[in-house]
N, C-alpha and C positions, 0 to 999 in steps of 0.2 A: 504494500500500500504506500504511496506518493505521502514522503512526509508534509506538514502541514507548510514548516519553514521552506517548501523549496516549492514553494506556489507560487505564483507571479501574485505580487501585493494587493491589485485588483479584483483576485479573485480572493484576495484571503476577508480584504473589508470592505465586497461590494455588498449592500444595505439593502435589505427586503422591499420590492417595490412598491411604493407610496398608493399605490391604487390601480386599478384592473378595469377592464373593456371585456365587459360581458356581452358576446353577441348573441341577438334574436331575431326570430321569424320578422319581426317589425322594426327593427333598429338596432339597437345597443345600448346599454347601460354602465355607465363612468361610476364605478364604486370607490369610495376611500379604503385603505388596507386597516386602517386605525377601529379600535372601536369606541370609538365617541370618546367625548367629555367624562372624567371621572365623577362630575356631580351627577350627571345622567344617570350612569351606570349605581351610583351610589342610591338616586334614586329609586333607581328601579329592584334593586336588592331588598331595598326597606318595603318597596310597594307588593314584591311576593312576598315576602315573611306575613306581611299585613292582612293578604289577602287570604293566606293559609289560614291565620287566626280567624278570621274571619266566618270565612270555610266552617272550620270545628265548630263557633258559636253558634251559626245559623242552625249546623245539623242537632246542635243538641236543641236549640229554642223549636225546630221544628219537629222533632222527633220525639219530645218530651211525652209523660204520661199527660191526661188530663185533669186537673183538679177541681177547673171553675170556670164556667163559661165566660164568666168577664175577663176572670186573670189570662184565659186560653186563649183568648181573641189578641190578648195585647202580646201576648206571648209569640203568638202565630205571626204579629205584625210586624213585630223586631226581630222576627227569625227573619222575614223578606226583605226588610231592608238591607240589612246583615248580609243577607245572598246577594243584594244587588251590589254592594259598596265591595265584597268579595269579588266579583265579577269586574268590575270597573277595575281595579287593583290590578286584578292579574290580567287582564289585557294589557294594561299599562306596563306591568313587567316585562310583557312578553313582544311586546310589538316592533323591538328593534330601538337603535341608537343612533347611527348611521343613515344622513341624506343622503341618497344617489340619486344621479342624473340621469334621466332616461328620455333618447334620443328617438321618438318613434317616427319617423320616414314615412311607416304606412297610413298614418292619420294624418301625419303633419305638425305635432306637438313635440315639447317637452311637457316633463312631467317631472314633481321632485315626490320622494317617494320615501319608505322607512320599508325594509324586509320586518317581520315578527321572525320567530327562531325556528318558523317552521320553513320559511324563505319567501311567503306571500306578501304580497307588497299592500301598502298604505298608500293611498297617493296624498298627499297634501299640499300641494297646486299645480297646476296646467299652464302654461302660455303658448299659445302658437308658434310657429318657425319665427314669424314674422314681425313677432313682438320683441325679437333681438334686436338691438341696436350696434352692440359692439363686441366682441372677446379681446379679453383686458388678460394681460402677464402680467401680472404685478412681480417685482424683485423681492427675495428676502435673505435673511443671513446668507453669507457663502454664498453657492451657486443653486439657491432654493429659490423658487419661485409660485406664486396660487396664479391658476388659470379661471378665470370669472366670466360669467358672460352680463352685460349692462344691457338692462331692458329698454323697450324704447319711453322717452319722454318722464323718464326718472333718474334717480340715481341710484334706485334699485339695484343688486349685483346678484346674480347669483353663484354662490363658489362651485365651482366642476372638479377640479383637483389641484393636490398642491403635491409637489415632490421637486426633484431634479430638473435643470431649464433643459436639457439633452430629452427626458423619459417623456415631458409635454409637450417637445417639440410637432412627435408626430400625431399627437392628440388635437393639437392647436390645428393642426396643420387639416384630419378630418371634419375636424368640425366648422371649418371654414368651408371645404365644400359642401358640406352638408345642410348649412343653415345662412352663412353670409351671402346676398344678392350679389351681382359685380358690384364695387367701387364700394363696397363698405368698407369700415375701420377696423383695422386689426391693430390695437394698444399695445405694444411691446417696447423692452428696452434695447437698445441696438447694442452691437458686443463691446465697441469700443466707448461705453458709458455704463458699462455691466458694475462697476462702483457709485453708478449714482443712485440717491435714493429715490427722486421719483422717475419714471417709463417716461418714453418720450412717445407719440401720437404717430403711426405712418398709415397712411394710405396708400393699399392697394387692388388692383385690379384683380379679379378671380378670374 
């Protein structure tokens, strides 16, 4: 077996990549590799626990002997509620962390979306092809860059992904045929200003 030392240095500390191009019958889907925010994930740890208790309360207020037609009725009603706020809970655990972009061609939309953990998606909003306005590179530390796309006639942004300026290149470079008309804005920073902090604006033809 190839000792580790005697690997070209690129492959000893090339870094897990930042996000994935999932493709479909309808388009593709730009996922982050990361999973979410730690308050998210925090969250949603506290809202299964929550929802388990919950769980056990309901079955026993609804499973109980009966004692008293009044006590039964209140009893029977805080078992439902109990089930419902169990229910709410554990969706909420379960429904994912993680916005991806998804690119659908065959309708004509994007769509930003959450997997739950069984891999079915949430959508949580829609715009048209045509409600783009720009893809934006913005620079970050090093040679890290977030790829955005700016809606039209806000300053709305929505993030696509964020990794390596080399790994977005060919990302940048799909979704400009896929969504920019000719003579839109593609926001990048050019190489020899790759130290400055903000992008500078080109325009080009598709």
């Amino acid at each position: 077996m190839q000792a580790l030392a005697s690997l070209p240095a690129q492959d000893r500390a090339a870094p897990p990549p930042a996000f994935a191009v999932e493709e479909a019958y309808w388009g593709y889907a730009v996922r982050p590799a990361d999973a979410g925010s730690w308050p998210l994930r925090l969250a949603q740890g506290l809202a299964w626990l929550g929802g388990i208790g919950l769980v056990v309360l309901a079955a026993g207020l609804l499973m109980g002997p009966a004692v008293d037609p009044a006590l039964d009725a209140m009893r029977q009603g805080l078992g439902a509620v109990a089930a419902a706020a169990a229910a709410l809970l554990l969706w909420f655990a379960s429904r994912g962390s993680v916005v991806e972009l998804q690119v659908d061609l065959a309708r004509g939309e994007l769509r930003e979306a959450v997997r739950n953990r069984a891999g079915h998606p949430t959508v949580l909003g829609r715009h048209g092809l045509d409600a783009v306005a720009a893809l934006e590179m913005d620079r970050g530390p090093g040679r890290s860059a977030t790829l955005s796309l700016r809606l039209q006639g806000s300053d709305r942004r929505i993030p696509v992904a964020s990794g390596p300026v080399a790994d977005l290149g060919a990302l940048l470079r799909r979704l400009q045929a896929d969504i920019l008309p000719p003579r839109q804005t593609i926001r990048v920073l050019p190489p020899e200003e790759e130290a400055a902090a903000d992008p500078a604006v080109l325009d080009r033809a598709a």
